[in-house]
C-alpha positions, 0 to 999 in steps of 0.5 A: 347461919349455914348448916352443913351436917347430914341426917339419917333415919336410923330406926323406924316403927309403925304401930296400928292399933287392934286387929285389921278390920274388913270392909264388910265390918265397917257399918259394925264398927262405925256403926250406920248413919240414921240407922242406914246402910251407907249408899256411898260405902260400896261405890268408894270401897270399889274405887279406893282398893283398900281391904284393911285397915285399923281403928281404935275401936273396941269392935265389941263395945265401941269405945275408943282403946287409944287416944292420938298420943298413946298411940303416937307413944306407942310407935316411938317406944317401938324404936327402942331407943335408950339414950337420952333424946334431944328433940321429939317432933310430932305431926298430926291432922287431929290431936286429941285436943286443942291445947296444949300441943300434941307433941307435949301430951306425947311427951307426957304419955312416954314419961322421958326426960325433958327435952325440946318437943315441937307439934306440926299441923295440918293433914297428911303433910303434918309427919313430913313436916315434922320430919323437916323440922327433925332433919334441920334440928340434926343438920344444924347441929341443934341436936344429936338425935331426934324423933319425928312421928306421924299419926292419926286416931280419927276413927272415933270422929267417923262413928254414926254417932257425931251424924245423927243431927244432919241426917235427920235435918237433910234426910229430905235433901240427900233423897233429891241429891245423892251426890250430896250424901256421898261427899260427907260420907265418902270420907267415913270409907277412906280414913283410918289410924295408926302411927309410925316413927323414926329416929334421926341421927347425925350418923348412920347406924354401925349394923344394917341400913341406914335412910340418909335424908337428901332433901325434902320440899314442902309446897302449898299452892294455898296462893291459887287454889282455894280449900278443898279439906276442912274440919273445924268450919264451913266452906261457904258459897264464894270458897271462903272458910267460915270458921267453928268460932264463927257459928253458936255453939247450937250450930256446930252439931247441926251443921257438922262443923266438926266433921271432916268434909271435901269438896270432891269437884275441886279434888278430883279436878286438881289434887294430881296436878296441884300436888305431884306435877308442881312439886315435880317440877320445882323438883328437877329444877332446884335438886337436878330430879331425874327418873333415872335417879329414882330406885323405889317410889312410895307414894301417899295414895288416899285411894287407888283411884288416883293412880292412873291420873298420877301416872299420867301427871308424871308422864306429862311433866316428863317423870315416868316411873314403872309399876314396878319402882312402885311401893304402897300398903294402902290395900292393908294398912288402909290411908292414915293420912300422916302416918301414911309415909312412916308406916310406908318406909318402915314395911320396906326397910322391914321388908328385906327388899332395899340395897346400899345404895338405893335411891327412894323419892317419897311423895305426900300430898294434902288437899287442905289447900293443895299442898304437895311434898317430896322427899329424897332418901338414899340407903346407906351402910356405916362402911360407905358413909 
């Protein structure tokens, strides 16, 4: 089958939840493991250069004010949209269950009319999956319209309350062993919620700016590099997974197997390389990528730590960008893994700053297993389309 058709991102919407949270309200929030301030929070807080960012969470009560799909329900009812919707697409890291889908208790939350609904997994590259699977619905003529949406509610899982257990058992251990504290904290200081939203058409909208999708490329290195980001298992001595089904259930609190942890060693060692050299340069070779074609930069930055190696990565794979193509919101939108690139491109478009004609490259990488994404939008008016 060959698809001929174009996509365009018509409308766009962000949604975070409650009122941004500084660093200093973190530990008052998520509260302090043991009863202790973190000895990580201030070491990551400095290297991540975020000031804001949003949870969930009732500051005063603690208790969880939206779930994964009312907040992803949220975003899409931001797009105002009125007519009829054929496929909703949606990518996340954490649903707020196992089954069913979440694309399916979206649908619920929003109460529209049956249609096609699809969920996407993974961590941060889950939203542009989505949106892939949107795009293809549109250009294949499968339907006139779509939404695809990422979104992350993870704050509830990073609250004091799911660490006591390995606290107390390695408290002995961390004393010894600093680093060890820092790589299963670290995580409780860079991640946080939100949503965001687009809706796709088969034509681009009759009043302002349109984003028509060019391509977009999805690459795991999955085939070299072993897992580096996990939740739901263990990563064992050999780097292999052990997975949740695999321990007793008496287990899965005293070992965190539900909590999110990263090898930091192969992250800070790899991610760059792995996922925007590689992807760069599949790039330029299968769609003709040049820095010359390239007018905004948007990338998913977990913290600003990576961006000097990502401007060295570029510069080594003959790709370099100036500061000023640059756009991220990371400082006060904080790192909401998948809804990271939604929540990017809608402040932009909002922001007044983009022409007709402007040529935006958007990158997402995922350090699950090492998977790097790379999509190319341009800027349109209905007049020149």
């Amino acid at each position: 089958m060959t698809c001929s058709g174009k996509a365009y991102i018509t409308g766009t919407s962000a949604f975070l939840p409650n009122a941004p949270v500084r660093n200093d309200e973190i530990e008052s929030i998520l509260g302090m493991i043991g009863g202790k301030p973190s000895r990580a929070r201030r070491i990551v807080l400095r290297n991540n250069g975020i000031r804001e960012r949003y949870y969930a969470i009732d500051p005063a009560s603690g208790q969880v004010t939206h779930t994964n799909a009312q907040l992803t329900a949220a975003a899409i009812r931001g797009l105002g949209m009125t007519e009829h919707l054929d496929c909703l697409v949606t990518g996340t890291s954490l649903p707020d269950q196992m089954m069913p889908n979440h694309g399916v208790m979206v649908h619920g939350e929003l109460g529209i009319p049956a249609c096609e609904v699809v969920s996407t997994a993974g961590i941060c590259v889950a939203g542009v999956a989505a949106l892939k699977y949107a795009c293809m619905a549109i250009v294949c003529g499968f339907a006139k319209n779509a939404v695809a949406t990422g979104s992350e509610v993870v704050s509830p899982v990073l609250q004091a309350r799911h660490f006591p257990a390995e606290s107390e058992q390695r408290l002995a251990e961390l004393e010894a062993n600093p680093e060890i504290a820092f790589e299963q904290d670290f995580l409780r200081w860079m991640l946080s919620d939100g949503a965001g939203a687009f809706r796709l058409q088969d034509a681009p909208r009759r009043n302002g700016l349109s984003l028509r999708i060019d391509w977009i490329d999805i690459l795991s290195q999955a085939n070299s590099m072993e897992v580096c980001m996990v939740a739901g298992g263990e990563k064992q001595a050999d780097g292999s997974l052990k997975g949740w089904q695999a321990f007793p259930p008496a287990e899965w609190a005293s070992r965190s197997i539900f909590s999110i942890k990263q090898d930091v060693r192969l992250l800070n060692a790899n991610v760059t390389d792995q996922t925007l050299g590689k992807s760069l340069q599949k790039a330029m070779a299968t769609h003709g990528l040049a820095p010359g074609a390239v007018d905004w930069f948007l990338p998913h930055m977990s913290s600003e730590y990576f961006r000097m190696p990502m401007i060295d990565c570029m510069a080594a794979t003959a790709f370099p960008l100036g500061q000023e193509k640059w756009f991220t919101n990371l400082h006060n939108k904080g790192n909401t893994g998948s809804a990271s690139i939604f929540i990017m491109v809608d402040e932009l478009l909002d922001s007044g700053r983009l022409k007709a004609g402007d040529r935006l490259l958007c990158f997402v990488p995922e350090s699950g297993r090492f998977t790097g994404s790379l999509m190319h939008l341009t800027a349109v008016d209905h007049a020149d389309e």
